[in-house]
N, CA, C and O atoms as CSV, one atom per row, in Angstrom:
chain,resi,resn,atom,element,x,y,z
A,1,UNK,N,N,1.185,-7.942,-14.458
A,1,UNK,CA,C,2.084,-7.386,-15.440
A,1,UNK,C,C,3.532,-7.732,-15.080
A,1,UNK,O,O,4.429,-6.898,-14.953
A,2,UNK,N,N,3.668,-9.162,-14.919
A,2,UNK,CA,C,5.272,-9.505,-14.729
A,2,UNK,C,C,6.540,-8.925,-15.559
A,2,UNK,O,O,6.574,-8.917,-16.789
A,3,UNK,N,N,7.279,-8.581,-14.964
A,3,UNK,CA,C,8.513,-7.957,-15.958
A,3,UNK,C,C,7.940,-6.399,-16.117
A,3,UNK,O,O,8.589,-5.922,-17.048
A,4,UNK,N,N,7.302,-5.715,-15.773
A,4,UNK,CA,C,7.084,-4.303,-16.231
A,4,UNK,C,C,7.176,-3.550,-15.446
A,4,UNK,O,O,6.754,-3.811,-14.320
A,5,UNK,N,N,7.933,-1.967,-15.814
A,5,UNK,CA,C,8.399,-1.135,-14.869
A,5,UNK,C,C,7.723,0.202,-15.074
A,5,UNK,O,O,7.874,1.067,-15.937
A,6,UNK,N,N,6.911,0.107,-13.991
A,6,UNK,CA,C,6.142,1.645,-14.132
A,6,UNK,C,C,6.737,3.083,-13.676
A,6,UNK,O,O,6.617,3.529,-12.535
A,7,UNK,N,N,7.136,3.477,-14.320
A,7,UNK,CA,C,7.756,5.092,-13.620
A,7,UNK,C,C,6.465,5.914,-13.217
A,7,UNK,O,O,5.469,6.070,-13.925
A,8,UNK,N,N,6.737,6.555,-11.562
A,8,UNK,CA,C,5.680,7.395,-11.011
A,8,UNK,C,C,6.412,8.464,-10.205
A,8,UNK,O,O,7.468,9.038,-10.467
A,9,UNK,N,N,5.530,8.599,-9.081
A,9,UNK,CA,C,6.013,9.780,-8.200
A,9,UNK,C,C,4.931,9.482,-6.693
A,9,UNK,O,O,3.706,9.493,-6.806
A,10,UNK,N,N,5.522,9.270,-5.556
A,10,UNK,CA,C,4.623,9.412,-4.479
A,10,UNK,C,C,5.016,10.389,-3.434
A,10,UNK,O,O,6.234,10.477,-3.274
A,11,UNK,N,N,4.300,11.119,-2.711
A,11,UNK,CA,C,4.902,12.355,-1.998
A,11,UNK,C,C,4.290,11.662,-0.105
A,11,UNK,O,O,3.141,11.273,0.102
A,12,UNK,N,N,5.245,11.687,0.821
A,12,UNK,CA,C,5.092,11.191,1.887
A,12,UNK,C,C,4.901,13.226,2.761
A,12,UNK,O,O,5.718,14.134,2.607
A,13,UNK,N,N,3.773,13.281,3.461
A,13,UNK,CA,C,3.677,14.552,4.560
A,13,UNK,C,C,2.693,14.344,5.771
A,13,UNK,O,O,1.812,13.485,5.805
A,14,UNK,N,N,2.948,15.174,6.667
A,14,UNK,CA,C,2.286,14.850,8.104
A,14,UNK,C,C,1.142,15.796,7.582
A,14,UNK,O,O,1.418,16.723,6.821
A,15,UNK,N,N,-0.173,15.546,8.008
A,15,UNK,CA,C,-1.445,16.508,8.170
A,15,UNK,C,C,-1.225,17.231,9.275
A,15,UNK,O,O,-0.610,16.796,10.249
A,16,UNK,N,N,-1.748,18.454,9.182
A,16,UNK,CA,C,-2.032,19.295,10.169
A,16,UNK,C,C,-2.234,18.630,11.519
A,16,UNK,O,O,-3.191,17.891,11.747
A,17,UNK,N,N,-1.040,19.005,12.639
A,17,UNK,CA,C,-1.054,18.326,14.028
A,17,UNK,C,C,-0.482,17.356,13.849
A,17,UNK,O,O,-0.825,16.657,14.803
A,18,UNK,N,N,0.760,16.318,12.755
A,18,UNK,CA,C,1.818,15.263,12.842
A,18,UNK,C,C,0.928,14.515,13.570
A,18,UNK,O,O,1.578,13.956,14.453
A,19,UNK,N,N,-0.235,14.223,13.644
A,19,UNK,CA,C,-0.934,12.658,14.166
A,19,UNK,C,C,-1.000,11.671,13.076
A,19,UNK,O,O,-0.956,10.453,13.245
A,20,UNK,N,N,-1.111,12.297,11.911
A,20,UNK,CA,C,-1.137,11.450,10.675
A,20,UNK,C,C,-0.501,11.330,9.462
A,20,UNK,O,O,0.146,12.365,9.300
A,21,UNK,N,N,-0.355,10.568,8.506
A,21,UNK,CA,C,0.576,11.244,7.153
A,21,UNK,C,C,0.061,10.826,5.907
A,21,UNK,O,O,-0.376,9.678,5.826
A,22,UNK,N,N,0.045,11.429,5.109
A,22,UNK,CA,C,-0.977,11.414,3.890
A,22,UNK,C,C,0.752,10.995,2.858
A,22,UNK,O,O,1.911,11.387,2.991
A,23,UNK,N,N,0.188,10.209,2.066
A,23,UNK,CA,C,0.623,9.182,1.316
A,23,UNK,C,C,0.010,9.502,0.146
A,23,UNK,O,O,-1.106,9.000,0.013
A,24,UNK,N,N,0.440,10.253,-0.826
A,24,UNK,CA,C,-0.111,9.864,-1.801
A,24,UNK,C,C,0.748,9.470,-3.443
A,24,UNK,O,O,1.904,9.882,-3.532
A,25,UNK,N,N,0.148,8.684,-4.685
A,25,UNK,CA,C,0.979,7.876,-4.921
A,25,UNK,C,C,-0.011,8.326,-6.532
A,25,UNK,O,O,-1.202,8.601,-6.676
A,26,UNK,N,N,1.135,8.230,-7.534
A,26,UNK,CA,C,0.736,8.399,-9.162
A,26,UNK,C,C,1.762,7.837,-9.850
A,26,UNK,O,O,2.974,7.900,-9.640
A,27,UNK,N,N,0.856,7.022,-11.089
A,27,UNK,CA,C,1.890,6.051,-11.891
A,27,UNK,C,C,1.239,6.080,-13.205
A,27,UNK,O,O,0.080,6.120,-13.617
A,28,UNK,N,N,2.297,6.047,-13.657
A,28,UNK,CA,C,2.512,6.403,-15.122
A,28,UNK,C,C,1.884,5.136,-16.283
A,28,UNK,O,O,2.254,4.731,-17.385
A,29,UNK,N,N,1.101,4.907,-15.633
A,29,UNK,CA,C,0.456,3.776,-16.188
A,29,UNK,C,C,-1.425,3.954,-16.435
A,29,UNK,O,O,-2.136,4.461,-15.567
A,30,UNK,N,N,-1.970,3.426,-17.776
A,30,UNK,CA,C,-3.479,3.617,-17.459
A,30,UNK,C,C,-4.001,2.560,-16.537
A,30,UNK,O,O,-4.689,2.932,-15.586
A,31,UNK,N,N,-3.744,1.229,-16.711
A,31,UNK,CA,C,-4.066,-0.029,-15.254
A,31,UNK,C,C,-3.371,0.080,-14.121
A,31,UNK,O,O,-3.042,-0.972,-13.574
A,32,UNK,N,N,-2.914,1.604,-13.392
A,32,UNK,CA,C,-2.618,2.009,-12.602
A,32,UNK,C,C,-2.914,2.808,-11.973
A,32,UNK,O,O,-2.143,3.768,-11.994
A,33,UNK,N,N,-4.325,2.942,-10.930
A,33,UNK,CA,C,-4.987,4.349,-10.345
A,33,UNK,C,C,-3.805,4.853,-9.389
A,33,UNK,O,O,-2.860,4.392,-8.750
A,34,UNK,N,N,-4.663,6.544,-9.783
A,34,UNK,CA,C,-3.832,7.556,-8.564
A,34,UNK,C,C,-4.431,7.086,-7.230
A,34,UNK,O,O,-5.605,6.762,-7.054
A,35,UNK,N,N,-3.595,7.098,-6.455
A,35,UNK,CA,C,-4.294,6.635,-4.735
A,35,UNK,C,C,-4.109,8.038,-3.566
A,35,UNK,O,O,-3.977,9.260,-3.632
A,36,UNK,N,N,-4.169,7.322,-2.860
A,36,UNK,CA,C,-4.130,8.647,-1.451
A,36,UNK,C,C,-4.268,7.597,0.063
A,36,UNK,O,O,-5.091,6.875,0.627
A,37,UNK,N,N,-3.261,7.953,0.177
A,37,UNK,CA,C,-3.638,6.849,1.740
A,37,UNK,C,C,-3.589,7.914,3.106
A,37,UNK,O,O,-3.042,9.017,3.102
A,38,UNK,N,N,-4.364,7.233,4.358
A,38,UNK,CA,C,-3.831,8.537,5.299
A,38,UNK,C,C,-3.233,7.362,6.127
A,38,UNK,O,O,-3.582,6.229,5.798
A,39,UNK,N,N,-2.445,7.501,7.074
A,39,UNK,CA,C,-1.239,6.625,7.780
A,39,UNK,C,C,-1.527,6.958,9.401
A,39,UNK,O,O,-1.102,8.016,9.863
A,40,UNK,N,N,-2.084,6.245,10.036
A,40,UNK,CA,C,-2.041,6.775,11.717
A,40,UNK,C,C,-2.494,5.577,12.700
A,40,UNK,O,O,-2.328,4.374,12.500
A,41,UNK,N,N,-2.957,6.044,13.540
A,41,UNK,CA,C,-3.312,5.541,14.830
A,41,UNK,C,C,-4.914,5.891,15.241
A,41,UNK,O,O,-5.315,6.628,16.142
A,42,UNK,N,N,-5.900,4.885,13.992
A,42,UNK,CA,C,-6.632,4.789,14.634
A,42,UNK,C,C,-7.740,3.238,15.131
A,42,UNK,O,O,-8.484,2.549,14.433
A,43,UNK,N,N,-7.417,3.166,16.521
A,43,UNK,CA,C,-7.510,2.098,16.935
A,43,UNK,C,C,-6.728,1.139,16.469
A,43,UNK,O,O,-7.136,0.189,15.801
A,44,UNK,N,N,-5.933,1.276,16.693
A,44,UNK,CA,C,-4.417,0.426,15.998
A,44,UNK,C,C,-3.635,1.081,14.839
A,44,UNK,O,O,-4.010,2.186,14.446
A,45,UNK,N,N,-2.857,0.639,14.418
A,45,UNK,CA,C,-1.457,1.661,13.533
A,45,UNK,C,C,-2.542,0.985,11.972
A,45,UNK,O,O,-2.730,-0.204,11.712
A,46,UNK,N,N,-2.944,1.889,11.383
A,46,UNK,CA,C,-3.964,1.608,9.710
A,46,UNK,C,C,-3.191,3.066,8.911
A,46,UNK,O,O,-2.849,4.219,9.172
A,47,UNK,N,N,-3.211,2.145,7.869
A,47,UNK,CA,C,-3.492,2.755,6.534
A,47,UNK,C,C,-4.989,2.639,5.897
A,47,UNK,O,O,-5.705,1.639,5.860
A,48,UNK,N,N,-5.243,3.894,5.426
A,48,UNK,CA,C,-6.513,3.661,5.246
A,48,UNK,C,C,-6.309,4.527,3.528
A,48,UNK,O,O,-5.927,5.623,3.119
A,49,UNK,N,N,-6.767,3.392,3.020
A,49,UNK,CA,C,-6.265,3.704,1.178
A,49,UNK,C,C,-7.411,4.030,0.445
A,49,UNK,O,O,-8.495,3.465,0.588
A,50,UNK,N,N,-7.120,5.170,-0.539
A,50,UNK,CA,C,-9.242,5.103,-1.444
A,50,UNK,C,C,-7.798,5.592,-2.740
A,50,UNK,O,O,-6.686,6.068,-2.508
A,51,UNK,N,N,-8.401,5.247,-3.954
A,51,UNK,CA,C,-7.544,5.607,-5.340
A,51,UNK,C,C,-8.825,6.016,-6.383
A,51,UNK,O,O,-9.989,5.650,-6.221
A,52,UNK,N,N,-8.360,6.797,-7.403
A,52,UNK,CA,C,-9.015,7.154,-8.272
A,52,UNK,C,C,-10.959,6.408,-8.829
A,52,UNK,O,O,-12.079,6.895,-8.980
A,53,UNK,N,N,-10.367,5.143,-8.935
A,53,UNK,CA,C,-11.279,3.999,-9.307
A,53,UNK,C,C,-12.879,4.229,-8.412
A,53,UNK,O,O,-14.025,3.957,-8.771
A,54,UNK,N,N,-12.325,4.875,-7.062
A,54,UNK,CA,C,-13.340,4.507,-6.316
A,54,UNK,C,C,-13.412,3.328,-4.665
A,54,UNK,O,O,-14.154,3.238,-3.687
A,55,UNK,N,N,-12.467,2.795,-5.050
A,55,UNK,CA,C,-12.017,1.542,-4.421
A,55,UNK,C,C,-10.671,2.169,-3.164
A,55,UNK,O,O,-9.573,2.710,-3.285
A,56,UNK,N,N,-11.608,1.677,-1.901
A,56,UNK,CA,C,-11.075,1.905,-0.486
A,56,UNK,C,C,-10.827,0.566,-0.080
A,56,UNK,O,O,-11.302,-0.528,-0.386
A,57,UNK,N,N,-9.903,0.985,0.732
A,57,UNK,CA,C,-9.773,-0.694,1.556
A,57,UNK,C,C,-8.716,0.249,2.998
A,57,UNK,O,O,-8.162,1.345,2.920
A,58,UNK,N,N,-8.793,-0.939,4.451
A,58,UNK,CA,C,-8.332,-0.927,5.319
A,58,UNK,C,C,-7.165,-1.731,5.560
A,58,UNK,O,O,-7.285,-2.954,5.635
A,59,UNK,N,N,-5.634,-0.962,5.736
A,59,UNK,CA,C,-4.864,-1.977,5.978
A,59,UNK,C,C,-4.373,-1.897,7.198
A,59,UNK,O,O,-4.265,-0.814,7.772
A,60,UNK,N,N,-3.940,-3.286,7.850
A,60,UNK,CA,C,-3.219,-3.389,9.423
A,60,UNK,C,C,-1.803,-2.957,9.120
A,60,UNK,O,O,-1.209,-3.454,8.163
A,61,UNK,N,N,-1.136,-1.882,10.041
A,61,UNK,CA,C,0.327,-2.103,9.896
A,61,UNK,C,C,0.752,-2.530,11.343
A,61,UNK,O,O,0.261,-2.650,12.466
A,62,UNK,N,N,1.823,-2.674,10.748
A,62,UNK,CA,C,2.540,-3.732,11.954
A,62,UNK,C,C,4.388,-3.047,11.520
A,62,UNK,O,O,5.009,-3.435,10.530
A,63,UNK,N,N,4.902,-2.069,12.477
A,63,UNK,CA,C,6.057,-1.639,12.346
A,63,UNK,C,C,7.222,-2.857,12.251
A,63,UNK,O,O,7.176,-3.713,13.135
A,64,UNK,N,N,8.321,-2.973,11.155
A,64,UNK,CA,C,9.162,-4.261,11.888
A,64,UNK,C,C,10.888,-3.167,12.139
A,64,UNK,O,O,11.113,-1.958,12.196
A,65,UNK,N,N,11.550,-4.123,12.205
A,65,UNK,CA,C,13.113,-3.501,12.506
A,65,UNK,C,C,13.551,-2.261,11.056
A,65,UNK,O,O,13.992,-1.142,11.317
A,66,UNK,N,N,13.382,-2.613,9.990
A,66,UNK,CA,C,13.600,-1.926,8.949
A,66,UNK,C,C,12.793,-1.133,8.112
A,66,UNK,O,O,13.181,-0.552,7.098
A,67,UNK,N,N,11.309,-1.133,8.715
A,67,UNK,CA,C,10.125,-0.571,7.729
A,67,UNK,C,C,8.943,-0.736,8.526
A,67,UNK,O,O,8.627,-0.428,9.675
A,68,UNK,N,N,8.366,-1.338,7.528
A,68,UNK,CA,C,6.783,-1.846,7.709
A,68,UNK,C,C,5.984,-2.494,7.051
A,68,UNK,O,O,5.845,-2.275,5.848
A,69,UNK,N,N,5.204,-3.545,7.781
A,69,UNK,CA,C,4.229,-4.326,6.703
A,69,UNK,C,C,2.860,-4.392,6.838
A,69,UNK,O,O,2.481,-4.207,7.994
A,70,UNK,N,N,1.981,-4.602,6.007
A,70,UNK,CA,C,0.770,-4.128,5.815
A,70,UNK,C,C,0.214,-5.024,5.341
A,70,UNK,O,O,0.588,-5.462,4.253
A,71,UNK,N,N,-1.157,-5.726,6.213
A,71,UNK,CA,C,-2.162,-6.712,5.252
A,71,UNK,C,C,-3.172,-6.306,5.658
A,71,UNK,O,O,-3.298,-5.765,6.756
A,72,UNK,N,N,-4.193,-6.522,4.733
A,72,UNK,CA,C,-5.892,-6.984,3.882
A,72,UNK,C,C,-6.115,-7.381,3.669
A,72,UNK,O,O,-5.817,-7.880,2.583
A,73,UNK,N,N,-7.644,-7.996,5.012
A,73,UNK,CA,C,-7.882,-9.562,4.864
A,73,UNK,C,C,-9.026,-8.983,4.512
A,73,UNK,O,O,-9.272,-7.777,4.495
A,74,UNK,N,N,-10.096,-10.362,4.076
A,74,UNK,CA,C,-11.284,-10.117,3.148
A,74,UNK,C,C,-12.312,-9.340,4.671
A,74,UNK,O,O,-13.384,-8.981,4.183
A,75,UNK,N,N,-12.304,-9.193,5.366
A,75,UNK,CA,C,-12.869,-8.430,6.583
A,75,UNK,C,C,-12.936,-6.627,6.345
A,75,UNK,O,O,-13.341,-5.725,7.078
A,76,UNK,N,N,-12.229,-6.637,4.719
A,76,UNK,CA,C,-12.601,-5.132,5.054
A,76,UNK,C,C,-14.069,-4.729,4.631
A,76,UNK,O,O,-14.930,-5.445,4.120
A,77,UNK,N,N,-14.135,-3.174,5.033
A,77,UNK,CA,C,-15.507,-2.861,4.383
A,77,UNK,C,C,-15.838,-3.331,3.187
A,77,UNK,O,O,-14.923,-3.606,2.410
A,78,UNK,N,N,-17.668,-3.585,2.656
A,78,UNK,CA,C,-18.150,-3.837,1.576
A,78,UNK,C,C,-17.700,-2.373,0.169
A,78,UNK,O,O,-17.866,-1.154,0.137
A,79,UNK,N,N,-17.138,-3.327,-0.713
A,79,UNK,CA,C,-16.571,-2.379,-1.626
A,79,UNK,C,C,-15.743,-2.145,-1.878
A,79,UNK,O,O,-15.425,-1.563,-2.915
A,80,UNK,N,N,-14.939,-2.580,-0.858
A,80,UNK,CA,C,-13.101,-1.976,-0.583
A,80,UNK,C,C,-12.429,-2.893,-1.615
A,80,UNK,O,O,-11.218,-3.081,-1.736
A,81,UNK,N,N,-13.159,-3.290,-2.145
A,81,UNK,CA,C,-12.310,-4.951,-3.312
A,81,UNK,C,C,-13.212,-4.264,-4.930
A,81,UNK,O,O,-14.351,-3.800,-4.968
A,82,UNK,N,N,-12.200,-4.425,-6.136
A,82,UNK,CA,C,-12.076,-4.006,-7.213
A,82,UNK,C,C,-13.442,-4.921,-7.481
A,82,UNK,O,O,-14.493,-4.292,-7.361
A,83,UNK,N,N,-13.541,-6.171,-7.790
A,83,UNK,CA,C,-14.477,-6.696,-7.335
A,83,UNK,C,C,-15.192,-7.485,-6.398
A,83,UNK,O,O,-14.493,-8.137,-5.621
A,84,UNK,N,N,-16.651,-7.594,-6.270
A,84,UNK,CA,C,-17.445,-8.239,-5.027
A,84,UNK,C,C,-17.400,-9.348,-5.154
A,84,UNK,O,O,-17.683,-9.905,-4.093
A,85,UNK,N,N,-17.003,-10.555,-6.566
A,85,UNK,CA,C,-17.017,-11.150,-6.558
A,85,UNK,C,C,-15.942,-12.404,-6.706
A,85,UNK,O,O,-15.961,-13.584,-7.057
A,86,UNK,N,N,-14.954,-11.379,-6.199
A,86,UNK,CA,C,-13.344,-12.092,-6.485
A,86,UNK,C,C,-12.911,-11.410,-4.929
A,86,UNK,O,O,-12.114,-10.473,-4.944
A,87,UNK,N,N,-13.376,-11.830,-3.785
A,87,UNK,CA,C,-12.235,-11.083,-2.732
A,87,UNK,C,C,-10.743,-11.740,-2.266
A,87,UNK,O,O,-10.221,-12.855,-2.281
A,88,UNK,N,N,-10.423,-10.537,-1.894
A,88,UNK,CA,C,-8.888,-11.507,-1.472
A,88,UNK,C,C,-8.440,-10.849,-0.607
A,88,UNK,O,O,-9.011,-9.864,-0.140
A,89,UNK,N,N,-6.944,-11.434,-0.115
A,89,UNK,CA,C,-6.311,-10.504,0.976
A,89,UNK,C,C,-5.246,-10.420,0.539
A,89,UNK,O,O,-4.997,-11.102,-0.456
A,90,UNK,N,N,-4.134,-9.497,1.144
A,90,UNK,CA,C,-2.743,-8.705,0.327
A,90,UNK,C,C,-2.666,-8.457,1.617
A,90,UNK,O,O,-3.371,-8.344,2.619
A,91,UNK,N,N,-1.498,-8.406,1.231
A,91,UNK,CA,C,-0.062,-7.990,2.377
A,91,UNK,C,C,1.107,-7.397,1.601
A,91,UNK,O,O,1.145,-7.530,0.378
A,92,UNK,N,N,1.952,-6.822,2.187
A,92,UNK,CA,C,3.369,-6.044,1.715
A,92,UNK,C,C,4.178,-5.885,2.562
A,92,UNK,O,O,3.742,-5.985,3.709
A,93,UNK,N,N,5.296,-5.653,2.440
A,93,UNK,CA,C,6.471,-5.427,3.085
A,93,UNK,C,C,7.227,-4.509,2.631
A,93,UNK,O,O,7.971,-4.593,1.654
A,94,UNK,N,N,7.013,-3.339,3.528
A,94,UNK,CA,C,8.236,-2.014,3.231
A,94,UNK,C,C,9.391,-1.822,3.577
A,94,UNK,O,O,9.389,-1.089,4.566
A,95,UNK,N,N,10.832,-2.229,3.140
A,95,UNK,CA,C,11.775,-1.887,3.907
A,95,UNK,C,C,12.582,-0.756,3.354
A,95,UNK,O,O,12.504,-0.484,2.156
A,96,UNK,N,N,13.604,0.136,4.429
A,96,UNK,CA,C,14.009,1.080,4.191
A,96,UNK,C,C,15.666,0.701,4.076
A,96,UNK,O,O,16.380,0.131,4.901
A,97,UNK,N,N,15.967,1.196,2.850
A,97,UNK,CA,C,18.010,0.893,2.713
A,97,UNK,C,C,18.281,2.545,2.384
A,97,UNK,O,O,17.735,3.642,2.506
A,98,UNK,N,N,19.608,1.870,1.844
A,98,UNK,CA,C,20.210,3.185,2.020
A,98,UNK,C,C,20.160,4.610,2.810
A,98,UNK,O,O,19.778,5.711,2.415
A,99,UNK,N,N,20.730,4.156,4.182
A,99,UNK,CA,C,20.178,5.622,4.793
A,99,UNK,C,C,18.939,6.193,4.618
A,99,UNK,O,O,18.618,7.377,4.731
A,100,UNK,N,N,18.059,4.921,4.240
A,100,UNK,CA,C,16.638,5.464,4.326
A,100,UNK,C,C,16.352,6.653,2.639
A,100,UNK,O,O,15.517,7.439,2.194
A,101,UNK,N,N,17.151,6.290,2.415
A,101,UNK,CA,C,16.710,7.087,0.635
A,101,UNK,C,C,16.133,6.208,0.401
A,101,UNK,O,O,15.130,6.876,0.149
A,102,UNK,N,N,15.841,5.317,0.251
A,102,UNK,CA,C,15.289,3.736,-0.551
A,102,UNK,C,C,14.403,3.167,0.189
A,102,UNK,O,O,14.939,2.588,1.133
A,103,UNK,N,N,13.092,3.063,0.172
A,103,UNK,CA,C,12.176,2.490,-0.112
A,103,UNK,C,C,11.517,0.983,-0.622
A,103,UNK,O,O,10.428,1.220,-1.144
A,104,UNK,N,N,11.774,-0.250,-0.637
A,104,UNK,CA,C,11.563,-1.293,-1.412
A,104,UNK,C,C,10.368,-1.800,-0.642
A,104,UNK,O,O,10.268,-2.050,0.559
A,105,UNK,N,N,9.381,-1.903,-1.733
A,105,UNK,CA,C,8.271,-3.118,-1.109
A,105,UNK,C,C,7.847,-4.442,-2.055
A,105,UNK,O,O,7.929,-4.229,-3.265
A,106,UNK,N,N,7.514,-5.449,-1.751
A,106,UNK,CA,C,7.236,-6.863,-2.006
A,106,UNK,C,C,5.465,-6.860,-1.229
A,106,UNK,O,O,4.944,-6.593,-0.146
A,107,UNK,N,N,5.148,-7.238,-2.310
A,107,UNK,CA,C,3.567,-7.558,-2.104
A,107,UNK,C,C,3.398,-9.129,-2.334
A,107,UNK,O,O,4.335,-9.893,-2.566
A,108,UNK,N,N,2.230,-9.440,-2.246
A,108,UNK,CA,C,1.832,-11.041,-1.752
A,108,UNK,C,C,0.367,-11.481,-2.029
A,108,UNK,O,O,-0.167,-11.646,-0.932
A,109,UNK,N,N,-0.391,-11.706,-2.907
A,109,UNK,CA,C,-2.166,-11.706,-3.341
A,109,UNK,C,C,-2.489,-13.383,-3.056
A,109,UNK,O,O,-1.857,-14.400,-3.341
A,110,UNK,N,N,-3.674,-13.164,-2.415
A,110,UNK,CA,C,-3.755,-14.719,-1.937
A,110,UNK,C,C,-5.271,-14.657,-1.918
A,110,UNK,O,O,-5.843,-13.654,-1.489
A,111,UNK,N,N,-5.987,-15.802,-2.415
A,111,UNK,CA,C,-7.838,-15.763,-2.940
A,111,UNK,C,C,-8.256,-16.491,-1.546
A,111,UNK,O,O,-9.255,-16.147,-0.916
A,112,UNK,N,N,-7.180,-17.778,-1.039
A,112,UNK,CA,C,-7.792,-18.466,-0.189
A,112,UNK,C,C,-7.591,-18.572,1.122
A,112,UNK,O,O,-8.191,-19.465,1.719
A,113,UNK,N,N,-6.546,-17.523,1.974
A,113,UNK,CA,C,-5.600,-17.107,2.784
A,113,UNK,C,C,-4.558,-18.395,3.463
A,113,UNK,O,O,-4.259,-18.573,4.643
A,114,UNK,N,N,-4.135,-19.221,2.185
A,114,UNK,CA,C,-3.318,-20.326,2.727
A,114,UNK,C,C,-2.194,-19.879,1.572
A,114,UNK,O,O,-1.066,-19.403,1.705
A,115,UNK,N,N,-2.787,-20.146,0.665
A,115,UNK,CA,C,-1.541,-19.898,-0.705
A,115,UNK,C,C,-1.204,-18.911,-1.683
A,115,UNK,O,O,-1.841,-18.763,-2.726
A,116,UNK,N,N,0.092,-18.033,-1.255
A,116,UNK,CA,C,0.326,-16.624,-1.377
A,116,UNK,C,C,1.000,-16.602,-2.557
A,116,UNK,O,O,1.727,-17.564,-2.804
A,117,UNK,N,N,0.917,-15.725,-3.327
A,117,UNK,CA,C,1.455,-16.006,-4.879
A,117,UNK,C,C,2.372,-14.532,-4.398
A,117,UNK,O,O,2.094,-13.960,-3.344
A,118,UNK,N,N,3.534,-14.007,-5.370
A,118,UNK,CA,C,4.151,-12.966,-5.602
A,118,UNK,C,C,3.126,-11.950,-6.168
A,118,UNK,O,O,2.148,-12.415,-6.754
A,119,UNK,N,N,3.283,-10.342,-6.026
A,119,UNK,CA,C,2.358,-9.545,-6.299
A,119,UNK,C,C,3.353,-8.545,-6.741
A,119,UNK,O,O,4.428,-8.935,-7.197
A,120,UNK,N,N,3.035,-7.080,-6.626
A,120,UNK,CA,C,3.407,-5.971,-6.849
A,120,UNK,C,C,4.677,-5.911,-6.143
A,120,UNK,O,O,4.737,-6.161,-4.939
A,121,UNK,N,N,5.691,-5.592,-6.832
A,121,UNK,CA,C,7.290,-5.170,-6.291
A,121,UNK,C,C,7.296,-3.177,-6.564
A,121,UNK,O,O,7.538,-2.477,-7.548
A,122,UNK,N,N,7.002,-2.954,-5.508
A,122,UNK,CA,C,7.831,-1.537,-5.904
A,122,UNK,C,C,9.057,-0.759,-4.838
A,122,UNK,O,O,9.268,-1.212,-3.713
A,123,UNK,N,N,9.858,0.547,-5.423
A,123,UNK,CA,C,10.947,0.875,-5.019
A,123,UNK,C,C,10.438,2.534,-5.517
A,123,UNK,O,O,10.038,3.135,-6.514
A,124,UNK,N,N,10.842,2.815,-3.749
A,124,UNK,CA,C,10.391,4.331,-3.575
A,124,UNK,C,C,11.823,4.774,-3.327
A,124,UNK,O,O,12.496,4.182,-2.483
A,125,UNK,N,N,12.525,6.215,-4.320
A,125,UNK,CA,C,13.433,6.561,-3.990
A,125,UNK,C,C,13.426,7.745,-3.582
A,125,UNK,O,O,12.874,8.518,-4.364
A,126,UNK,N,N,13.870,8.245,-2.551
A,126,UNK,CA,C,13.875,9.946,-2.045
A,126,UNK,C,C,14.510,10.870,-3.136
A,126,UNK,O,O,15.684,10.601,-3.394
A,127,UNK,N,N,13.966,11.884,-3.807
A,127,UNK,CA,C,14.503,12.602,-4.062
A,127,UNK,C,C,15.231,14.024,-3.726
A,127,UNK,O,O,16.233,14.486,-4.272
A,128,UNK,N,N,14.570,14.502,-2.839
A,128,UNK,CA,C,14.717,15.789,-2.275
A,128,UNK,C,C,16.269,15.356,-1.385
A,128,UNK,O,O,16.841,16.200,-0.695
């Protein structure tokens, strides 16, 4: 959906005991599921994402100087892909501006893991 701007709402909080942080994310769109991610340390720094649809997947994060970035290679669990017969891998990049009110991420969808096309752009702004 090039050129289109979805208005939503995502709420960032630690679970019970700050070991983890639940992520969850709604957009104002119908080709847009509600998601829920949980954010931690297990066996390496993962996001671990499931959304409305049904559809889970495992992502690697990797902290950088300004944020964080996140990929999914076709190695995740069976299912974790919209479909079985189209897999792919994704990556993103979160960085934080403005005193950290701002949020910006750049996504990246790639079928053959050599040639990365542009994906999902979104911009998380703090409100509180």
């Amino acid at each position: 959906m090039p050129g289109v701007v979805i208005a939503g709402s995502s709420t960032f909080e630690w679970l019970d005991g700050e070991r983890f942080v639940i992520f969850r994310s709604h957009y104002e769109h119908p080709d847009i599921p509600d998601g829920i991610s949980i954010i931690g340390d297990t066996d390496g720094f993962r996001m671990h994402y499931f959304d409305s649809r049904g559809v889970y997947r495992l992502y690697e994060l990797t902290m950088v100087d300004d944020g964080w970035a996140t990929a999914m290679g076709r190695q995740s669990p069976a299912g974790s892909f919209a479909s079985p017969d189209a897999p792919f891998s994704q990556r993103m990049t979160y960085t934080f501006e403005h005193a950290n009110q701002l949020m910006s991420g750049k996504g990246q969808l790639s079928h053959d893991d050599v040639r990365w096309d542009d994906d999902l752009q979104i911009t998380y702004r703090r409100t509180l």
